[in-house]
Each structure stands twice: as C-alpha cells, then as structure tokens.
N, C-alpha and C positions, 0 to 999 in steps of 0.2 A: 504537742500542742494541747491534749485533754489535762498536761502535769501544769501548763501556765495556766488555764484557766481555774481547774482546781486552785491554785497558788490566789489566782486575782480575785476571786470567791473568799476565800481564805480573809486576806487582805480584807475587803470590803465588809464583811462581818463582823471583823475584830474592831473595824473602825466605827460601825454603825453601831454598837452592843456599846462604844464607852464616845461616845463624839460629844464635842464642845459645841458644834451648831449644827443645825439641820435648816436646809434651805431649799423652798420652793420656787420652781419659777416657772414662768406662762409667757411664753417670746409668738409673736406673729413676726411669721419668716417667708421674705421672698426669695427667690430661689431664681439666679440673674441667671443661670444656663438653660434653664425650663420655660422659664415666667412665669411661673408658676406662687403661688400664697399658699401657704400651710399655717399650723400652730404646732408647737415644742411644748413639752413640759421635762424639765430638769428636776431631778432630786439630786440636791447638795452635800455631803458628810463632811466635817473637818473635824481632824484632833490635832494637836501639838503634844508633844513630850519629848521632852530635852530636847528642846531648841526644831527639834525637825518636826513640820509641815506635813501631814499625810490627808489625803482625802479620796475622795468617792464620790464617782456620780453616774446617773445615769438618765439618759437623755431618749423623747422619743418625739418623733415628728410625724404628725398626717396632713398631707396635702390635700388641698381642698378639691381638686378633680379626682378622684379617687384613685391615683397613682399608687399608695399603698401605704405601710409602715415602713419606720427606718429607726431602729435602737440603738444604742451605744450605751457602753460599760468601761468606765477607765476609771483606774486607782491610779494618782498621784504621791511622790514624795518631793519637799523640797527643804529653805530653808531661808531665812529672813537674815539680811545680813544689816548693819549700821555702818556706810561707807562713807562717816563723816559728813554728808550731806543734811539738808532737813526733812529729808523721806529715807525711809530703807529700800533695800530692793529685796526681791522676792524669785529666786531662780526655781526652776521644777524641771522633774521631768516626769512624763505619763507613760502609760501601757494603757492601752485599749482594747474592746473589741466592737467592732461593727457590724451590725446584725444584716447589714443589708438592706435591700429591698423584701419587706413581707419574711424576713427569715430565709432567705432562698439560698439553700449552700453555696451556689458558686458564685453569689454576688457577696458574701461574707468576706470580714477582713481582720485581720489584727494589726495595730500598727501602735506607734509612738510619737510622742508629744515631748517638746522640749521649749520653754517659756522664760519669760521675765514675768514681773507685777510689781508695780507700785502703788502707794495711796497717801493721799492729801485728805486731811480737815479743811472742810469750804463748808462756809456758814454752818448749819446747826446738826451737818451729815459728814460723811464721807466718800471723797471720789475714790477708786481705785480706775487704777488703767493696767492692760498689760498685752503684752504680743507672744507668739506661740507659732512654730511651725509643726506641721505633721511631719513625722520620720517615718518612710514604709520601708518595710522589707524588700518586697518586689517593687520593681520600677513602673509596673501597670496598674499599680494601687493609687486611688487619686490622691492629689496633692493637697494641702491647704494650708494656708497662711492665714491668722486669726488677729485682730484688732480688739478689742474690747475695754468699753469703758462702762464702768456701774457705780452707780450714786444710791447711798443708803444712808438713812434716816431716822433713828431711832424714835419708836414709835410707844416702847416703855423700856423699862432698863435692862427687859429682855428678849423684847420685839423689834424688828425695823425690816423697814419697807424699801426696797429699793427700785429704779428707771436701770432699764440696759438696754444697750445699743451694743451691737459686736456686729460686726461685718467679717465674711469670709474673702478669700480671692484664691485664685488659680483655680485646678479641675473643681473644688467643690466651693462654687462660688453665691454665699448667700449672703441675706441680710435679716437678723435678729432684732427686734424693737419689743421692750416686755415691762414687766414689774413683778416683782418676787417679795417672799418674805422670810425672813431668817429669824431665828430663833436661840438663843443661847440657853446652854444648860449651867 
C-alpha cells in the first residue's frame, strides 16, 4: 500500500510541475445521508501528451456542524476518443485515496473510479457532462455513483469561470452546487 501511494505522489507531481490547467473550485455540498451542509474546495491538475488525459485532484470537505474533515487524492488517466459523433467522448479511469473522517486510520480508504465525459459549445462557454462509478476493493467500502455537469466560460483567453452541479448517490450520497476557476498555461 506505502509503494501505491509513493507511485500516486509520484504521479501527481510530475503532473503538477508541467500541467496545462490548474483548477479551483468552491462547491457547497448537502450531504442527503447526514442532512447535513458543508463546503469542498477541489484543486484540479491536467496534462495531455500523446493523446492521453492525466490529472490530479484533491479535494477537502468541512461540514458545517463540526463533524470533521474528509480529503481525497486521486490521479486519473484517460483518453478522448472521435466517435463520429458531434462531441467526443472521454473514458477514464482513477486511483484514489480517502483520507477519511479527520485522518482517522480505520476510517481511511483506497479505491477506484472508472467514467465517461463529454462536452458541448452552448453559447459563449462550454457544457461538459459526465458519469463515474467508484470501484472498491473491499465490499464495505461505500459506494458511489457520480453525475456532473459544469459550464465554463471564458473570462480571458486564459481564464474561465465555471457553475457545477454533480450530485452523488448510493452509500455516499451528496449534492455539489459551486463555481470554480481554471486557468491555462
């Protein structure tokens, strides 16, 4: 386990040290198994080279009853395909890690992600949409099914602003509403 995370470290450096965007974002998130309200903030990494997709994020949430912290760290690779269509599609798959509640060892998880994404030109931005299941290892590791759609907006030729909605479902079932900002190099 200490040789995947060295590995996913690894990964996420090489990608942060040369990335084509950097991307912040700020989601207020309900949290439909709790009822509970928090806020997320996500950092974004992406590169391309030769055709493959690689990114990096890491994500942290505080609820607003003071339930605690909850981090995440997953490196993706994927790849853009043209399937004759007038959108491409976008398959991935992710490694992760979940920091838990507060860091707390035995609430700690690794697990995987496996996705679609597409994107549309709609007036002067871009939709993208895409869907993602978690893959666990163990069977007692929660599940989750992910929706997301995000609208970005060029705000200079190297800034845009984007609206995100992604909704969670099964064991970790939430709701994301935010605005982020990305950045090209």
């Amino acid at each position: 386990m200490k040789k995947l995370l060295i590995a996913l470290q690894v990964m996420l450096t090489s990608i942060s040290a040369t990335a084509q965007t950097v991307g912040l974002d700020v989601d207020r998130v309900y949290n439909r198994q709790y009822k509970i309200y928090g806020d997320a903030q996500w950092l974004r990494v992406n590169h391309t080279v030769d055709g493959i997709n690689y990114g990096a994020l890491s994500r942290t949430t505080k609820y607003d009853t003071g339930l605690g912290l909850w981090n995440n760290l997953e490196g993706s690779v994927g790849k853009t395909f043209d399937i004759g269509l007038p959108f491409k599609i976008s398959p991935f798959v992710a490694a992760g890690y979940d920091g838990g509640r507060n860091g707390a060892v035995n609430s700690a998880l690794w697990y995987g992600r496996v996705g679609v994404g597409t994107g549309f030109n709609v007036g002067p931005g871009r939709l993208n949409i895409g869907v993602n299941t978690r893959v666990n290892n163990k069977q007692s590791n929660p599940n989750q099914d992910i929706v997301s759609m995000v609208y970005s907006v060029p705000v200079t030729e190297k800034l845009s602003v984007s609206l995100r909605v992604i909704n969670s479902y099964q064991t970790i079932a939430e709701d994301y509403r935010g605005i982020g900002l990305t950045y090209k190099f």
